[in-house]
C-alpha positions, -999 to 999 in steps of 0.1 A, spaced: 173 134 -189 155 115 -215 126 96 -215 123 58 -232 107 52 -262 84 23 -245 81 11 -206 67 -23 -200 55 -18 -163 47 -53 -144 31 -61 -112 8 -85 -91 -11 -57 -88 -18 -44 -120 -57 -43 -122 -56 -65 -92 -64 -43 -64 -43 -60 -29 -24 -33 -13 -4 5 -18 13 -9 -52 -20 -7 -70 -22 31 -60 13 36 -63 14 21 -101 -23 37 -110 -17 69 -96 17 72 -114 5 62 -146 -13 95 -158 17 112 -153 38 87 -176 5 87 -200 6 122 -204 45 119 -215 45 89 -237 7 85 -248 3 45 -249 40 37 -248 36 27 -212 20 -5 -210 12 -24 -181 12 -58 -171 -6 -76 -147 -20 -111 -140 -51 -125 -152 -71 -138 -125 -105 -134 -136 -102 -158 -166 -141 -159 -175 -154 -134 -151 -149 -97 -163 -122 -79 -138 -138 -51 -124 -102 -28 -130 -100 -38 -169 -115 -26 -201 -108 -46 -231 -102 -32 -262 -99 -49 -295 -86 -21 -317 -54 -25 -297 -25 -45 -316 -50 -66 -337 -21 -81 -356 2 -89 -328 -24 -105 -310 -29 -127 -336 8 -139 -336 9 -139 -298 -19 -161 -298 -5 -184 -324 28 -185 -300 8 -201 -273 6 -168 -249 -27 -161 -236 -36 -124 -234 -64 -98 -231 -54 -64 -242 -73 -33 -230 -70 -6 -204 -71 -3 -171 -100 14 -157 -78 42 -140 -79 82 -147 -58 85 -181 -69 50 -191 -35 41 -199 -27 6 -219 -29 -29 -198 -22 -65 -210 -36 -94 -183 -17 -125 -192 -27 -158 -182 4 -176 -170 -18 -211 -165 0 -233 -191 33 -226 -180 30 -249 -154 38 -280 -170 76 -265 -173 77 -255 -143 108 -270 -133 128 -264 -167 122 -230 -158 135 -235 -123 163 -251 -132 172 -229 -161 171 -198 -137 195 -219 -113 220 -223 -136 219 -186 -150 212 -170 -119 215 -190 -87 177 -185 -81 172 -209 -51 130 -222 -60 136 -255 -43 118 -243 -9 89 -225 -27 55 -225 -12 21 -207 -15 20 -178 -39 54 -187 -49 47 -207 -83 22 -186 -91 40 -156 -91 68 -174 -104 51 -183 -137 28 -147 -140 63 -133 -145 80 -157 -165 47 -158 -194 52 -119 -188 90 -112 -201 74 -139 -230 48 -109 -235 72 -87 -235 96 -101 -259 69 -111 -283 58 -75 -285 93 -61 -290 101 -84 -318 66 -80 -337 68 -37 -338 103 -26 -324 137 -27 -329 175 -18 -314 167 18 -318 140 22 -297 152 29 -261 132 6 -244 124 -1 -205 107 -35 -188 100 -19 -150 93 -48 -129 78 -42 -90 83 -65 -64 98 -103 -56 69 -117 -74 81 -104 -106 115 -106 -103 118 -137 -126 103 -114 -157 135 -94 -149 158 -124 -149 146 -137 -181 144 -111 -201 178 -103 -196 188 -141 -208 166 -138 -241 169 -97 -248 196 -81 -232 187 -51 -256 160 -43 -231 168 -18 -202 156 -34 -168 141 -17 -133 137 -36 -100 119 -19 -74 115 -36 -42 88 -17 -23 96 -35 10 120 -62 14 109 -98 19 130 -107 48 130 -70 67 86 -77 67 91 -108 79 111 -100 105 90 -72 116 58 -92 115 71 -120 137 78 -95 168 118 -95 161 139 -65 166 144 -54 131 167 -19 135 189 -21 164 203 -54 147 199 -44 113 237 -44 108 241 -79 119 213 -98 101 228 -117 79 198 -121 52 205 -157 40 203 -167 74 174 -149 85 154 -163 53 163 -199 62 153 -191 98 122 -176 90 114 -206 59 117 -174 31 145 -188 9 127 -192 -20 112 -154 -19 143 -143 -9 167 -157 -32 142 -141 -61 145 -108 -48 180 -109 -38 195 -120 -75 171 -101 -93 183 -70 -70 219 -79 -84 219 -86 -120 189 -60 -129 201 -26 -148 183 -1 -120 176 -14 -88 155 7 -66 130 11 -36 107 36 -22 122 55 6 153 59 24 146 31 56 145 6 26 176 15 10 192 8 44 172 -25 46 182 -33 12 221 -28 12 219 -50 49 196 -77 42 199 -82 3 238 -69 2 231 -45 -23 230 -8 -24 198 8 -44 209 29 -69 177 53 -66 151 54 -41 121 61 -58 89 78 -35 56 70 -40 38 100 -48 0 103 -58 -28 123 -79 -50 143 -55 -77 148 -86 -99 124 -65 -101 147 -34 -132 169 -37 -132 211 -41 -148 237 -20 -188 233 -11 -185 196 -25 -158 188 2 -179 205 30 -211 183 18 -187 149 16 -170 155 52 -205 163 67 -219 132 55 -191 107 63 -189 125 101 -232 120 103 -226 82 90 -195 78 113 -215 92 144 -245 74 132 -232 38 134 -213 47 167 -247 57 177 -266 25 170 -240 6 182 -238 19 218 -266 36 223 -254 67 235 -258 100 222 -225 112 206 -224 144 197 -215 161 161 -183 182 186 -169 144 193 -137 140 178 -135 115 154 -106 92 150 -89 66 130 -61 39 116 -61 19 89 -46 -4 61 -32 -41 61 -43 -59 90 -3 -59 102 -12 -59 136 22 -51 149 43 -37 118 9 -12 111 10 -1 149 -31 -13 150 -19 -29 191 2 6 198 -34 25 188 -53 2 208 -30 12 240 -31 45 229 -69 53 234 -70 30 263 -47 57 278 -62 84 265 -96 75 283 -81 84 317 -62 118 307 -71 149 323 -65 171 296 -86 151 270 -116 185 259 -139 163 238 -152 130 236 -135 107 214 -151 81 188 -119 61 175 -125 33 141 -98 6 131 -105 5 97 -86 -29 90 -100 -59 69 -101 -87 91 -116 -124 87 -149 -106 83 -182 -129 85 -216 -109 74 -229 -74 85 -243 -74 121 -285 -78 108 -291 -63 147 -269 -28 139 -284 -27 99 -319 -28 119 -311 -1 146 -294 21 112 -320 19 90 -352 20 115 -339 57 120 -349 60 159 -329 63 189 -317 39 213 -306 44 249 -292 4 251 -259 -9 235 -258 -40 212 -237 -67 226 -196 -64 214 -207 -25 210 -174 -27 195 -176 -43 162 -197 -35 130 -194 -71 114 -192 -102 128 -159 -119 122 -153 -159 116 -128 -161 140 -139 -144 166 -112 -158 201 -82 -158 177 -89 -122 166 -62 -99 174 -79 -66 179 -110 -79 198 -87 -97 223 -69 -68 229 -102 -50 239 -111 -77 261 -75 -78 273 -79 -34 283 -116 -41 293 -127 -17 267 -161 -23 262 -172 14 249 -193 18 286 -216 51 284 -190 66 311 -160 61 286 -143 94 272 -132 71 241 -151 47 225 -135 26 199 -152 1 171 -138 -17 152 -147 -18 111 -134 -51 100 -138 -49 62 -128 -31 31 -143 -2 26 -153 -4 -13 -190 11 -6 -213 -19 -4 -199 -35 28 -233 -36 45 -228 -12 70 -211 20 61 -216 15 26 -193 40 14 -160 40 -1 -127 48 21 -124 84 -1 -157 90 7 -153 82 48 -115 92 53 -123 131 49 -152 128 81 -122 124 104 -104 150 128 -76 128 132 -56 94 115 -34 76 132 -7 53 114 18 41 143 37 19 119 69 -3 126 71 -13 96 61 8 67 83 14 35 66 46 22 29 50 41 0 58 16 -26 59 48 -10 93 61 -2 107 26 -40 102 14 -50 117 49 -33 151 47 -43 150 8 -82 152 25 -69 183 48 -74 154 77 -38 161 99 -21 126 113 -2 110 134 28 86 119 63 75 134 96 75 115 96 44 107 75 50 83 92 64 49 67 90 44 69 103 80 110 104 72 103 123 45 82 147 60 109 154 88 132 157 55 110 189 38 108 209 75 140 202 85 132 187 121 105 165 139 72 177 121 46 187 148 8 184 148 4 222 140 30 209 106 -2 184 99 17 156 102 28 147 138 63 124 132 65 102 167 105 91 167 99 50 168 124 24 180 125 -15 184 115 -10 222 98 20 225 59 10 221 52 26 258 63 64 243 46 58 212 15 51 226 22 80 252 32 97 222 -5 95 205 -23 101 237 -7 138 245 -11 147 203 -47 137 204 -58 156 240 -39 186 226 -55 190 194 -89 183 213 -81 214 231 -73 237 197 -98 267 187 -113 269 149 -84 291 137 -61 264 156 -79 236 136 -80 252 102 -49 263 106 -37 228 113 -60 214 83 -41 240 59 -4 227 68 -22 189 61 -28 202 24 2 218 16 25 191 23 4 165 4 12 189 -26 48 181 -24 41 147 -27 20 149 -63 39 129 -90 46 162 -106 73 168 -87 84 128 -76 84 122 -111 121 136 -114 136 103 -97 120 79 -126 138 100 -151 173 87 -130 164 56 -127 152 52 -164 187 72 -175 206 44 -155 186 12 -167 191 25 -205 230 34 -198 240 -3 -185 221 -22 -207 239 -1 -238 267 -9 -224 263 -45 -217 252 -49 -256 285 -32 -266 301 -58 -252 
């Protein structure tokens, strides 16, 4: 198995944090840094134009030269590196004055490719446009310092950069292409608006569904890039299936998301971090309610996308509603969502009650919500509370609050970053109905916290894969089996793992924790890493043979 020469790696999220790609593609990219040092470069959009992006360092010692003659092409760039462990080479192009062609470009990619961008709307153009200045990046690059000998790779992620692909292939078919599609457009879509997506899997007929569902532009982009690309590949096994039904085209690698666990703190620094994410935790639950909870109280939670259905946030919700009334529940139980809603300002009455430092034997009105939100009545979560009447009462065995914002470390509230809060937790829950891969659990067992996930989710389908059955909570993973219809298990499902671990000794518990850790090991990239190579063998063998031709 041989490496390339050069990879040209594109994204939206390329020093653009949104979702699990930006992990997936900074994670990733020490171990392809270590292995090609600075021939992996990485694309992404610029959207800070005059404001410095936070995830970017530029650096002006990088390909003086070319920058020059880029420039003098018309292609705005800033080339630097992206502020990630191993610091590895990042261009953010700005894809603004590409606009004015827009529909050249459109048309030309019809009559090469049958790209369908005559119902595009929203993030569509953009994205369109970000990918189109990106293969002009790319082939700039490759003229200006490389040549037919060097074996090279352009690695494009997701429907939004499926155009890059597409062109590239028109102007240099000498360059080996990648598709990876970590979840497709039409099976989320689907998902997310409360249709059965795997009992009828077989039947969708994905043209159909993305007319149905107003997706043909997305979908068309995904679906011909999926085609004509060298590699075409996804993240987990549930996708492949999703990708040979809905796009009518078999992956030829699934590729799964592994991680670096060098952010997950060592021995008396991990005790000091878990202690003081549990004390904040309790804390807030503290000044919210005004009840005494005490440091044995078990602390739970989700989070992620605010997907309210395909993330399983509503199946959670039932879930502790349940749990409140079971017998054989040992310890109290403080639950968090930890999903980013519509989120207003920090409640000024909770900051006052946290930072005065005293006790209080009187809740705050909504004892269930840290920040206010601006849409209050349409909010999904807090009308399912008001829906269960779960209104964290002093008598309640589980209280759950609701953390509506991303957890970056200045939110107002917590103030501390998800790595920092995730390790204070007994428990995560991930319920998903839709989930490609599942970062949430994978980050959880890599902070020794054991979960709960379904498979549905590709990661919990690959933790069934390395024991060989349905992984228990002793495993550190619990996998719950998940179906179009079975909500009313699942939630069961989650209530009976969470009294039962309430009930485990020490030896139970660290035992438990131990499993957790171990099987976040077999995730590293070190040993994922193996299914690139494929995938990079496969790009560079069809695209030599397409230039023999």
């Amino acid at each position: 198995m041989s490496f390339p020469d050069y990879i040209f790696e594109t994204s939206w999220e390329v020093c653009n944090k949104v979702g699990g790609i930006y992990t997936v593609l900074s994670t990733r990219a020490k171990t392809l840094q270590d292995k090609m040092k600075d021939h992996i470069i990485f694309l992404g959009p610029d959207c800070w134009h005059e404001t410095p992006s936070p995830y970017f360092k530029a650096d002006s010692s990088l390909f003086p030269e070319w920058q020059q003659k880029a420039a003098g092409e018309g292609l705005k760039i800033k080339v630097g590196r992206w502020d990630v462990p191993s610091n590895p080479i990042a261009i953010l192009v700005d894809f603004q004055s590409f606009f004015s062609q827009k529909d050249m470009i459109y048309g030309k990619l019809w009559e090469y490719y049958q790209v369908d961008s005559l119902h595009a709307y929203g993030d569509y153009d953009d994205s369109a446009m970000f990918a189109y200045a990106t293969a002009l990046v790319v082939e700039s690059f490759y003229k200006f310092y490389l040549s037919d000998k060097d074996k090279v790779v352009f690695h494009a992620n997701e429907w939004q950069t499926g155009f890059g692909v597409l062109v590239l292939q028109h102007r240099m078919p000498q360059i080996a292409s990648i598709f990876t599609t970590h979840a497709t457009c039409i099976g989320r879509s689907i998902a997310g608006n409360n249709k059965p997506l795997y009992d009828y899997l077989w039947a969708y007929n994905g043209d159909q569904m993305a007319s149905e569902l107003n997706m043909e532009s997305k979908h068309s982009i995904e679906k011909q890039t999926a085609h004509h690309v060298d590699c075409f590949t996804t993240v987990s096994d549930i996708t492949a299936t999703e990708c040979k039904e809905l796009l009518d085209k078999p992956v030829d690698v699934v590729l799964p998301n592994g991680f670096e666990n060098d952010f997950v703190p060592k021995g008396a620094a991990f005790t000091k971090k878990r202690k003081a994410a549990r004390k904040r935790l309790l804390d807030v639950a503290n000044a919210l309610m005004g009840t005494e909870i005490g440091d044995d109280a078990l602390i739970v939670s989700t989070s992620g996308r605010y997907e309210f259905r395909n993330k399983g946030v509503d199946v959670f919700i039932e879930a502790m509603n349940r749990l409140k009334r079971d017998a054989d529940l040992k310890k109290e139980v403080v639950a968090f969502i930890e999903v980013p809603g519509w989120v207003g300002e920090p409640r000024k009455d909770l900051v006052e009650r946290l930072e005065s430092g005293k006790k209080y034997d009187t809740p705050l009105e909504v004892p269930m919500l840290t920040h206010w939100l601006n849409n209050m009545s349409h909010d999904n979560v807090m009308n399912m509370l008001k829906y269960l009447n779960m209104n964290n009462t002093k008598d309640d065995k589980v209280k759950l609050i609701f953390l509506p914002c991303y957890l970056t470390g200045d939110d107002g509230v917590i103030n501390m970053s998800y790595y920092d809060l995730v390790l204070g937790n007994d428990l995560c829950v991930y319920p998903s109905y839709y989930e490609p891969w599942g970062y949430t659990p994978l980050e959880a067992v890599a902070f020794k916290v054991p979960c709960i996930t379904t498979d549905l989710a590709g990661f919990g389908l690959w933790a069934n894969t390395e024991k060989g059955n349905y992984c228990e909570i002793e495993d550190g993973v619990k996998v719950l089996h998940r179906t179009d219809y079975n909500y009313s298990e699942v939630a069961d499902g989650i209530k009976d793992t969470v009294a039962r671990y309430s009930g485990f000794t020490k030896a139970q518990v660290d035992k438990c924790r131990s499993h957790a850790d171990k099987l976040s090991k077999k995730a590293l990239w070190s040993e994922f890493i193996k299914y690139y190579g494929q995938a990079y063998d496969i790009a560079l063998a069809k695209a030599a043979e397409r230039n023999r031709k």
